[in-house]
KEKOLBA-26694 format. One record per residue (C-alpha): residue in three letters; x, y, z. Coordinates in Angstrom, 2 decimals, m for minus. Layout:
 rest      px      py      pz
  ALA       X       Y       Z
...
# end
This chain:
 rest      px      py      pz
  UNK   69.02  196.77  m40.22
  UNK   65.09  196.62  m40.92
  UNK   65.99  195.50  m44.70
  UNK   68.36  192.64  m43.37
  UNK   65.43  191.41  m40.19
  UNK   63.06  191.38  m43.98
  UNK   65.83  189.23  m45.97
  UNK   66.49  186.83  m43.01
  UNK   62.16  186.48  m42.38
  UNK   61.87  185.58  m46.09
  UNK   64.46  183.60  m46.19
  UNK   63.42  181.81  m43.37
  UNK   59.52  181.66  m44.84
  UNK   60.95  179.83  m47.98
  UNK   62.89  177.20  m45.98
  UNK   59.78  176.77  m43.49
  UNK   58.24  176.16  m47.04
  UNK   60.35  173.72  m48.76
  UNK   60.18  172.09  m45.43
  UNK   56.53  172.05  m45.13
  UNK   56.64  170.68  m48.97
  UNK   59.17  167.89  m48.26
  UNK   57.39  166.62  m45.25
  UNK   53.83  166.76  m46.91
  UNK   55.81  164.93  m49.90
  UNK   56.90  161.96  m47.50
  UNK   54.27  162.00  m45.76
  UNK   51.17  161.59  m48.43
  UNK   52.68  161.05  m51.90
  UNK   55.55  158.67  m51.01
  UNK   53.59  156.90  m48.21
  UNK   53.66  153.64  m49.55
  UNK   56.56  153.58  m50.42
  UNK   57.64  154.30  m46.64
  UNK   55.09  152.10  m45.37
  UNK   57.13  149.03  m47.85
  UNK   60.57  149.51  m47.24
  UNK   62.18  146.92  m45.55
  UNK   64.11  150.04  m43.00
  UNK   61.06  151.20  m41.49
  UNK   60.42  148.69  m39.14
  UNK   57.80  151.19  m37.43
  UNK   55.37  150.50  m40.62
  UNK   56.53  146.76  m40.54
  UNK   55.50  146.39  m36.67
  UNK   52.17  148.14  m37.27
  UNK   51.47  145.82  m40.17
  UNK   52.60  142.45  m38.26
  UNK   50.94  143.34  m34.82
  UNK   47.39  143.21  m36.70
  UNK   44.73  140.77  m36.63
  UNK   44.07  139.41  m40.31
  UNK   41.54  137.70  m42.03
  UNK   40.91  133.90  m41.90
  UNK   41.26  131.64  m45.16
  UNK   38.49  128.95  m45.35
  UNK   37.85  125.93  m47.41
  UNK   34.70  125.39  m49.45
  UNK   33.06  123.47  m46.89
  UNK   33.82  126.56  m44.48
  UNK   36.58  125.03  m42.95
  UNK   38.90  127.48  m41.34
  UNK   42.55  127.05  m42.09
  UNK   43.76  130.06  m41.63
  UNK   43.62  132.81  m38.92
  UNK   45.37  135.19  m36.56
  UNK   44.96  134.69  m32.42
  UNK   46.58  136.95  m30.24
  UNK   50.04  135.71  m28.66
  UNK   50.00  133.88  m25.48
  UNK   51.14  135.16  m22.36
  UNK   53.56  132.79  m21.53
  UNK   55.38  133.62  m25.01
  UNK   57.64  136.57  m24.80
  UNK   57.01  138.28  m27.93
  UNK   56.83  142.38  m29.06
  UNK   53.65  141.60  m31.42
  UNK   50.23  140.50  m29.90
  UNK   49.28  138.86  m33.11
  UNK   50.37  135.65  m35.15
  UNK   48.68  133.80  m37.52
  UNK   47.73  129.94  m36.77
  UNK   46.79  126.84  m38.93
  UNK   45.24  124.32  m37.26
  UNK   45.61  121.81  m40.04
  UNK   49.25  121.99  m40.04
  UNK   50.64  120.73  m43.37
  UNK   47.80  119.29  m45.42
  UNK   46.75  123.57  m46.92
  UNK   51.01  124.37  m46.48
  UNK   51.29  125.08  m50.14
  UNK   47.95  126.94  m50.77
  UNK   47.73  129.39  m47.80
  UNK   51.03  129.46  m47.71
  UNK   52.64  131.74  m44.02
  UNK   52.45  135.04  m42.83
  UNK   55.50  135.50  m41.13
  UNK   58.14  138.35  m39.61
  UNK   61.07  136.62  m40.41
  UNK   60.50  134.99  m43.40
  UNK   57.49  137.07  m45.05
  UNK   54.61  136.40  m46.64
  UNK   54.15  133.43  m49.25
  UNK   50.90  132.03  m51.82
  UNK   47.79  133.38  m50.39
  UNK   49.03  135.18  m47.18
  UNK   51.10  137.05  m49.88
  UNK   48.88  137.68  m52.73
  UNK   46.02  138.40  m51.30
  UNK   47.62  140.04  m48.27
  UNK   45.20  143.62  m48.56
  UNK   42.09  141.34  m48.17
  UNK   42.86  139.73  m45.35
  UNK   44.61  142.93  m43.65
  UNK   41.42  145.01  m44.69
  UNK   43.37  147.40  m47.04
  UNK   41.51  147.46  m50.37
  UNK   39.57  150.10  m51.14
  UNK   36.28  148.50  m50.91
  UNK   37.03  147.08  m47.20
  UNK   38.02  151.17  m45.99
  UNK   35.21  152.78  m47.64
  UNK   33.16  150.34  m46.07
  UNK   35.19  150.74  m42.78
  UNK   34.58  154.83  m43.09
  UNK   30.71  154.11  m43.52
  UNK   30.45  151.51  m40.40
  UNK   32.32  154.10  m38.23
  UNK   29.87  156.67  m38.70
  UNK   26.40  154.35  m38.38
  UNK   28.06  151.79  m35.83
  UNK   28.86  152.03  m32.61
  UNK   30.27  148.71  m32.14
  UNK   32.64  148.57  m35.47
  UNK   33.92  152.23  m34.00
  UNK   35.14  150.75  m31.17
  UNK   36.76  147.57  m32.64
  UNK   37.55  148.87  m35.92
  UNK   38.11  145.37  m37.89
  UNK   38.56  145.52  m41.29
  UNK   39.94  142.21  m42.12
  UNK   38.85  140.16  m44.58
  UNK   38.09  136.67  m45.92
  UNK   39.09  134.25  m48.77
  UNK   36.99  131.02  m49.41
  UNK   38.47  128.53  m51.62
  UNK   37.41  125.99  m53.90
  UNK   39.30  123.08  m52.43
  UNK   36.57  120.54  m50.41
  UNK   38.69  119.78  m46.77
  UNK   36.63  115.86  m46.91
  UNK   38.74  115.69  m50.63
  UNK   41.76  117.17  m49.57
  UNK   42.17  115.05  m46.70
  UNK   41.40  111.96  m48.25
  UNK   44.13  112.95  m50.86
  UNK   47.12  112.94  m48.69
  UNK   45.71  109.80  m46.80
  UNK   45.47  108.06  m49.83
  UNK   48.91  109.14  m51.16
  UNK   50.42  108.55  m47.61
  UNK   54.60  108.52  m46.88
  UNK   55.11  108.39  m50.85
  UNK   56.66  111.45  m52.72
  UNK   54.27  112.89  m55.18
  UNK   50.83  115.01  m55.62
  UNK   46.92  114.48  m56.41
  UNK   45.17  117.28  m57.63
  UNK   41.44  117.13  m57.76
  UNK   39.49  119.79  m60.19
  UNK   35.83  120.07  m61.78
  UNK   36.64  120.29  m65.20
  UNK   33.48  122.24  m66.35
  UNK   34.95  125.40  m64.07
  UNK   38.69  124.93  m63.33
  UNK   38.05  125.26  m59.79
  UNK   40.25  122.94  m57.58
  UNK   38.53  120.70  m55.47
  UNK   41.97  119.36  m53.78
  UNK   45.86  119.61  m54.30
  UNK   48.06  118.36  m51.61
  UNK   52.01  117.76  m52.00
  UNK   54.34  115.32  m49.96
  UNK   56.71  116.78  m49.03
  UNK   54.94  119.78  m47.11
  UNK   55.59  121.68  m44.22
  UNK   54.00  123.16  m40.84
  UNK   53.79  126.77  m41.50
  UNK   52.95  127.11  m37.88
  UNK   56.79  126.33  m37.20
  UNK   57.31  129.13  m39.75
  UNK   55.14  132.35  m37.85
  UNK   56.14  130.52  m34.28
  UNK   57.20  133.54  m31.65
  UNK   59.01  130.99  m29.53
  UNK   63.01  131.89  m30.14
  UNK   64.46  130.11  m32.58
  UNK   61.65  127.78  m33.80
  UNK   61.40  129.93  m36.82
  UNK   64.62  129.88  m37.95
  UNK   65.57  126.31  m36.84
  UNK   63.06  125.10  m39.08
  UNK   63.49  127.28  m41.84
  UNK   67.05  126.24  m42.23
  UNK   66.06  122.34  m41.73
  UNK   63.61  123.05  m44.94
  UNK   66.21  124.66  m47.23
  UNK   68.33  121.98  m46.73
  UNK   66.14  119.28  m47.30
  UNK   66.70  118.00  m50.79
  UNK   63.12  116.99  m51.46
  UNK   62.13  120.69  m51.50
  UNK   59.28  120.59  m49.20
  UNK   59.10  124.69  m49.99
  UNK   57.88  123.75  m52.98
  UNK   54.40  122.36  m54.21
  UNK   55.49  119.52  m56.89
  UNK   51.47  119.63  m57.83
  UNK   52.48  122.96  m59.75
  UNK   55.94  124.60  m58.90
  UNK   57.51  121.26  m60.47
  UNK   57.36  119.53  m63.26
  UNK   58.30  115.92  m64.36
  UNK   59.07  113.31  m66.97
  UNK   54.68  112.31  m68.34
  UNK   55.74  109.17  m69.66
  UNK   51.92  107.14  m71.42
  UNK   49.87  109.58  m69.85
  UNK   51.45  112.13  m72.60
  UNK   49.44  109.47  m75.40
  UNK   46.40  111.39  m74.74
  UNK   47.97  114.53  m76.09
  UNK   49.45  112.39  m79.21
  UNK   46.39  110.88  m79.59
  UNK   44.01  114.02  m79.62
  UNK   46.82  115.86  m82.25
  UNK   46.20  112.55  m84.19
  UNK   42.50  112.63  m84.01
  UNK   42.34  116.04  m85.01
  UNK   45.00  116.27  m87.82
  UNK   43.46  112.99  m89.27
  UNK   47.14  111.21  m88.90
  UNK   44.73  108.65  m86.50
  UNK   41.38  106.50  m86.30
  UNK   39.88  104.06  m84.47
  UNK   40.12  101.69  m86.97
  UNK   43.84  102.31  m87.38
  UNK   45.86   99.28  m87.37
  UNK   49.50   98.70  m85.99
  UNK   51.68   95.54  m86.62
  UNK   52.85   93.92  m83.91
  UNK   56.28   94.63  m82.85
  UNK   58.73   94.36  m79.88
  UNK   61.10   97.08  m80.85
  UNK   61.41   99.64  m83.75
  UNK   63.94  102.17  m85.51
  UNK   62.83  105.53  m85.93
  UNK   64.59  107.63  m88.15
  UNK   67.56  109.48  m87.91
  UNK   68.99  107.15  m85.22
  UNK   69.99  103.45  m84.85
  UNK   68.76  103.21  m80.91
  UNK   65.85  101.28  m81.24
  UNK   62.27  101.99  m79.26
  UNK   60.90   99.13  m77.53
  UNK   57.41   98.67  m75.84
  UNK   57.06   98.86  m71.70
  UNK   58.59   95.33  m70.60
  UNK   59.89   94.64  m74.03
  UNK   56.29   92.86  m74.81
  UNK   55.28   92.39  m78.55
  UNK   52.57   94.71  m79.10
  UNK   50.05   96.25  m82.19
  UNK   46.43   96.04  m82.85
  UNK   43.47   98.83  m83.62
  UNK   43.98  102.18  m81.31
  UNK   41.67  100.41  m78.67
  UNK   44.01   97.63  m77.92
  UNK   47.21   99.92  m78.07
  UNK   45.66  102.54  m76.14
  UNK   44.17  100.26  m73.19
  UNK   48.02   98.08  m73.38
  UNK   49.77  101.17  m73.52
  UNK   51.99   99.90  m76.27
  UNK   55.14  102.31  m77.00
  UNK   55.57  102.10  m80.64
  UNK   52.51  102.90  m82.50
  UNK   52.81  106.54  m80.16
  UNK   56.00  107.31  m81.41
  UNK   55.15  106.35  m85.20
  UNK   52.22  108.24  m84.87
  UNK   54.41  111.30  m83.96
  UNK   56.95  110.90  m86.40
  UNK   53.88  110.40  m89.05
  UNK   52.29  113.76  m87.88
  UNK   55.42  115.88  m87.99
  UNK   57.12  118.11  m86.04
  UNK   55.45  121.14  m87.18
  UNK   51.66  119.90  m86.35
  UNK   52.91  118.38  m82.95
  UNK   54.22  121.65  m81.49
  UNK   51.11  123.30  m82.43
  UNK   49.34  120.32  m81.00
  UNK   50.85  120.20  m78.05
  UNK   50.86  124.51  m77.79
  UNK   46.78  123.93  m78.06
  UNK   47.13  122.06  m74.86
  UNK   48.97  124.94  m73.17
  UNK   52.75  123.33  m73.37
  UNK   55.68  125.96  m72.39
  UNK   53.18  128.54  m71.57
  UNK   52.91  129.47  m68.13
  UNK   49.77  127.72  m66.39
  UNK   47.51  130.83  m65.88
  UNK   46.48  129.78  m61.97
  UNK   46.08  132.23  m58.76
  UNK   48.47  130.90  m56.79
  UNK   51.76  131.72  m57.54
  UNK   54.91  130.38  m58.74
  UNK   53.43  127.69  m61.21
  UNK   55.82  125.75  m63.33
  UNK   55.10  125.59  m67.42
  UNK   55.15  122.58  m68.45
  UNK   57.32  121.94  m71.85
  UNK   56.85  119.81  m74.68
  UNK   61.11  119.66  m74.86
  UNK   61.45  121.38  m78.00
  UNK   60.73  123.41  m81.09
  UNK   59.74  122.09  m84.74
  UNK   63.05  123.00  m85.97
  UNK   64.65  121.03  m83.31
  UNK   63.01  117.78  m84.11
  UNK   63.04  118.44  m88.00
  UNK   66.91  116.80  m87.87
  UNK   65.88  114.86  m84.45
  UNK   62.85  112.57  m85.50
  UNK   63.92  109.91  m83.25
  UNK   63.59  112.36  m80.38
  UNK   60.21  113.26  m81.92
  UNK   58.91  109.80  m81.61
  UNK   60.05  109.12  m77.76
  UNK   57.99  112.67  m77.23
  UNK   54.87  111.13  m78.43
  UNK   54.81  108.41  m75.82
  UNK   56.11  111.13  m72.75
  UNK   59.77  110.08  m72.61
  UNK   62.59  112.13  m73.54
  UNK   62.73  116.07  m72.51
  UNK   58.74  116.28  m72.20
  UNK   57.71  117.58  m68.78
  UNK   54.52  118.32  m67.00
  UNK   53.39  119.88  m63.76
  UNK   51.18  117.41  m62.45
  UNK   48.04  120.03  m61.84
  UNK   48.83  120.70  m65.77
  UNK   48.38  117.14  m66.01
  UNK   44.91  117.21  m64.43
  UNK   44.17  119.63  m66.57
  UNK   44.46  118.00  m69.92
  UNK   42.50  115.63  m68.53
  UNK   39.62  117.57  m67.61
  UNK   39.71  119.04  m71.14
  UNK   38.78  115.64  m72.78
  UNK   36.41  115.38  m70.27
  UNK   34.81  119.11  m71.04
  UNK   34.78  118.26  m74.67
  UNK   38.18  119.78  m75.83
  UNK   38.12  123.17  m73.29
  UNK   40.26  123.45  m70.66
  UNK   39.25  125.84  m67.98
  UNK   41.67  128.05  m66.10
  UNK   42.42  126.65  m62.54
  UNK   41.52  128.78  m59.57
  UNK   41.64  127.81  m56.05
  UNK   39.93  131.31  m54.87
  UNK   36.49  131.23  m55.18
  UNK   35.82  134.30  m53.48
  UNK   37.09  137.53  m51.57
  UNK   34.97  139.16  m48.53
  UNK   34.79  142.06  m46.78
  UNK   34.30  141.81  m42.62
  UNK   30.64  142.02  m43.29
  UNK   30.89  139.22  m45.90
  UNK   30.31  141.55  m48.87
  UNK   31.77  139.77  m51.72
  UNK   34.64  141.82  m53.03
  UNK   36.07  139.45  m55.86
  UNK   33.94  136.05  m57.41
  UNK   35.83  133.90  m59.76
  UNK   34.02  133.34  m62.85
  UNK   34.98  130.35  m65.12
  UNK   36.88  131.11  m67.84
  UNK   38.11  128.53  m70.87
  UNK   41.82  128.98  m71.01
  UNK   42.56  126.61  m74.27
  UNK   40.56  124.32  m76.55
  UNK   42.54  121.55  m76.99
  UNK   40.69  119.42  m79.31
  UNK   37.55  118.68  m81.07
  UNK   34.41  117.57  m79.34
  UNK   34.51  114.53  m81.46
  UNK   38.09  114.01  m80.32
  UNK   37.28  114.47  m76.59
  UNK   34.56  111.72  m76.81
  UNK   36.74  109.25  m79.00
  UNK   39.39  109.33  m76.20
  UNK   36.71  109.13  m73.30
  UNK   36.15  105.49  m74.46
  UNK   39.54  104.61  m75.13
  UNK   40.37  105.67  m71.70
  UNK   37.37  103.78  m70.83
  UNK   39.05  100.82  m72.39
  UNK   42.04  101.60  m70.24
  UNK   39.98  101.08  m66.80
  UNK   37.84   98.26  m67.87
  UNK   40.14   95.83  m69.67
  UNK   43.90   97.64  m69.91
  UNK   46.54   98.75  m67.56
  UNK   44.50  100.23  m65.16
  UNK   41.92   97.33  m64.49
  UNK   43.64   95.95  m61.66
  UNK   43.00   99.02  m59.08
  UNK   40.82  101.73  m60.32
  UNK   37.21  100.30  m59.95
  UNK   34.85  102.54  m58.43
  UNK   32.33  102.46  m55.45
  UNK   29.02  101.56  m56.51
  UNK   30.23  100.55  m60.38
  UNK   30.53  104.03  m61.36
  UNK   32.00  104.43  m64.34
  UNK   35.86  105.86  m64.70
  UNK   37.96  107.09  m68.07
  UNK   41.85  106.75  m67.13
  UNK   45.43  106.66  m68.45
  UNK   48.19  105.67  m66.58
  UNK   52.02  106.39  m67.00
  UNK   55.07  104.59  m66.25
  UNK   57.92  107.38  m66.76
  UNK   61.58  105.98  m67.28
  UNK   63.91  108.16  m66.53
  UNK   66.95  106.27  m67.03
  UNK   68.77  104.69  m69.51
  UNK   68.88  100.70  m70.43
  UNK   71.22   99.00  m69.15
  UNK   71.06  101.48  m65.79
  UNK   69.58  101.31  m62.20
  UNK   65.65  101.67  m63.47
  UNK   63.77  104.78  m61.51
  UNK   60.10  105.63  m62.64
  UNK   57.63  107.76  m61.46
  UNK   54.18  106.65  m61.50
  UNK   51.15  108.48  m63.30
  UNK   47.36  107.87  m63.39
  UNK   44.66  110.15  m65.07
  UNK   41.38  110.65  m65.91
  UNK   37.76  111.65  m64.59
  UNK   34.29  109.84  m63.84
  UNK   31.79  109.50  m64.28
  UNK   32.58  108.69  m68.01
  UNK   29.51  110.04  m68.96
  UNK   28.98  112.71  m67.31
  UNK   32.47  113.51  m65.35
  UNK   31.92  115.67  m62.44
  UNK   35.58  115.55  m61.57
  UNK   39.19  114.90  m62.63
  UNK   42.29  113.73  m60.90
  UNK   45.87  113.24  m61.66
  UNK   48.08  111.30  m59.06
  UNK   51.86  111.71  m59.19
  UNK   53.98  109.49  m57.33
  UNK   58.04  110.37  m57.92
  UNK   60.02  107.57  m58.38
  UNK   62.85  107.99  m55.33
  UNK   63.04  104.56  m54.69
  UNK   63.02  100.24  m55.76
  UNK   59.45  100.17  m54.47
  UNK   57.94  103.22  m56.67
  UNK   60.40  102.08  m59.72
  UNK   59.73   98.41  m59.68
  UNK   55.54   98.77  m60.18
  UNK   53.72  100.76  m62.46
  UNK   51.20  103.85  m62.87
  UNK   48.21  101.80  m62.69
  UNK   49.74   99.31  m59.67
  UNK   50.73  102.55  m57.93
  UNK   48.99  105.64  m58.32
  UNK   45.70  103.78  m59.36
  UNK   44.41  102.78  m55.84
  UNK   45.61  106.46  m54.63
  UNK   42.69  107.88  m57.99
  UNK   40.49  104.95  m56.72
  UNK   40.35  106.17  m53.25
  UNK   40.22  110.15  m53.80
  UNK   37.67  109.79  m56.30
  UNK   35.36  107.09  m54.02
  UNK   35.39  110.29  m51.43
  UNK   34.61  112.94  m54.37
  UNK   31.74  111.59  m55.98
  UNK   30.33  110.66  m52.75
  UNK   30.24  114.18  m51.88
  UNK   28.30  115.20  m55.53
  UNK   26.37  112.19  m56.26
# end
């Protein structure tokens, strides 16, 4: 009897054990893992029903942060998050939400502004031994300041108004963003409401709306570059020696690349030619798609690879679209007649419009192109910095001599070419543009274009870049042009930028 009461208390001591080690196991080693998973909606409450961090602008703006749930709201969480700007940040901060998650910012830098990273708890563990009041109101959220001006941002979606497009804003000696706003948006505030229904009522109206308002166009989309692409042609020229200033083009009205009988004909079906000034500033068509079929296909991939073409945009927000130059040298070796439509932006080439911006600022930075950020910095609850974005060159593009060659052809292009009708500056500062008129149907079809502008200013010493996308949905946007259209959208944006950084 006394050896079976032994048996049955070991037995029992190894089960208490493996019990002890499978609870210990759940309970320390797999505890994120718990804490995650989409059934335990104990660890989801306790995550939700937190105050978080706010998200401010670099103007300390706040457009972004969490306010406890009215009384008159019957909700189980005390917490929601709030922005007070409604849809003009939509697609930076994106929501924080218990149906529908967490999206851009609220997602990827969601440990900051919950006060989870291991710099915001070690400071938490030293505050709650040397202060009273942190031990009693135990805050560890966070902050994230941003790059993006709220005087430039605004002024960017007054400018672009009811149309269908983007303007991104950047200083193209860092990369940072100064402004990026996308029409469509949406009110994330709809998105985090409490009130029943509200959330889901307007998360179904946005999945069915065709325009995609979900989506950024600055950088989740891409489009059709049409003549702002003959910067990128005209650098690879430049820098391959295929082009110079002096370079002289007959004048033409239409022309038969090879390996096709369809011929290319000049915006409007003008006659045009002359030295690259005068085809640059009149945006002619043909001498951009001999020049490509001169170059090659070889040394225009590369080219166009130098300016970061179907490689992924490396920016901290995320989702961002690559833009694609439509092809491989092998596919335009048998296909030059596709080659030379590529080298004035029509055909399969397409371009985010922040990527667009961004080849701008590179001729304006002398050939580097900076990696975009929109984070400028991370804080603890004290405001100790936890993460600073330093500038970093992402691609050179082109040669310095390049970079200022094109700065006064796109001079050229605001003072006396397609752009001289609506980009003139406040106080005569001085602006380097081009514009783009992207066709995206056939002849002999219903014409739609979108409309493209640019550039950066001041010429000579460019303290920012912009690039203004307006999608061509309708008669109105089709019918004008990229300097007509998106030129007094630039104008205004940049008249509010450089006031700002004189």
């Amino acid at each position: 009897m006394n050896q079976r009461i032994r048996r049955l208390t070991v037995g029992l001591i190894v089960l208490f054990g493996i019990l002890f080690a499978q609870l210990s196991t759940w309970q320390y080693i797999n505890e994120e893992d718990l804490v995650s998973n989409p059934r335990n909606l104990h660890g989801l409450y306790a995550q939700f029903d937190k105050p978080r961090g706010t998200i401010v602008t670099a103007d300390n703006q706040v457009i972004a942060f969490s306010t406890k749930v009215g009384k008159e709201i019957k909700s189980k969480f005390d917490y929601q998050r709030k922005y007070p700007q409604n849809d003009l940040y939509a697609h930076i901060t994106g929501y924080y939400s218990w149906g529908y998650g967490r999206t851009q910012l609220e997602r990827t830098l969601n440990d900051v502004l919950a006060g989870t990273t291991t710099q915001q708890e070690l400071e938490a563990t030293g505050n709650l031994v040397t202060n009273r009041e942190f031990f009693e109101n135990k805050d560890l959220t966070g902050s994230v300041q941003l790059t993006i001006d709220s005087r430039i941002q605004a002024a960017a979606k007054k400018a672009l108004g009811n149309r269908e497009g983007s303007v991104v804003v950047t200083n193209p000696t860092t990369g940072a963003v100064l402004a990026m706003y996308s029409n469509p948006s949406f009110d994330p505030n709809l998105l985090v409401s409490q009130i029943d229904g509200v959330a889901n009522k307007t998360a179904t109206e946005l999945q069915n709306d065709d325009r995609k308002p979900l989506l950024a166009n600055a950088y989740q989309e891409r489009y059709m570059p049409g003549s702002t692409m003959k910067v990128v042609t005209t650098a690879i020229g430049f820098d391959t020696g295929f082009l110079t200033l002096d370079r002289i083009f007959k004048d033409s009205r239409s022309w038969t690349p090879p390996n096709t009988n369809k011929p290319i004909r000049n915006y409007g079906k003008k006659v045009c030619g002359g030295d690259m000034a005068e085809v640059f500033r009149r945006s002619c068509n043909i001498p951009f798609a001999q020049a490509a079929v001169e170059i090659g296909p070889d040394l225009m991939v590369n080219g166009a690879s130098r300016f970061g073409f179907d490689e992924r945009v490396p920016f901290d927000l995320p989702g961002a679209a690559a833009s694609t130059f439509g092809g491989l040298a092998k596919d335009f070796a048998d296909s030059l007649a596709l080659l030379a439509i590529h080298g004035f932006g029509q055909g399969q080439v397409q371009v985010t419009p922040l990527h667009m911006a961004l080849i701008a600022s590179s001729v304006a930075n002398g050939g580097r192109m900076m990696q975009p950020y929109v984070v400028q910095q991370t804080r603890t609850h004290s405001g100790a910095a936890i993460n600073t974005t330093a500038p970093q060159v992402w691609k050179t593009t082109m040669a310095p001599s390049t970079a200022a060659a094109l700065t006064e052809l796109m001079k050229g292009v605001a003072t006396n070419g397609t752009a001289s009708c609506c980009i003139a500056l406040r106080n005569g500062i001085s602006v380097a543009v081009k514009t783009g008129t992207a066709q995206l149907n056939p002849e002999g079809q219903r014409q739609r274009s979108h409309a493209w502008i640019m550039g950066f200013a001041p010429a000579e010493a460019p303290k920012v870049a912009i690039s203004v996308f307006i999608k061509g949905v309708n008669d109105e946007v089709s019918a004008s042009t990229g300097g007509r259209l998106a030129g007094p959208v630039a104008k205004q944006v940049l008249d509010v930028a450089l006031s700002l950084n004189p």
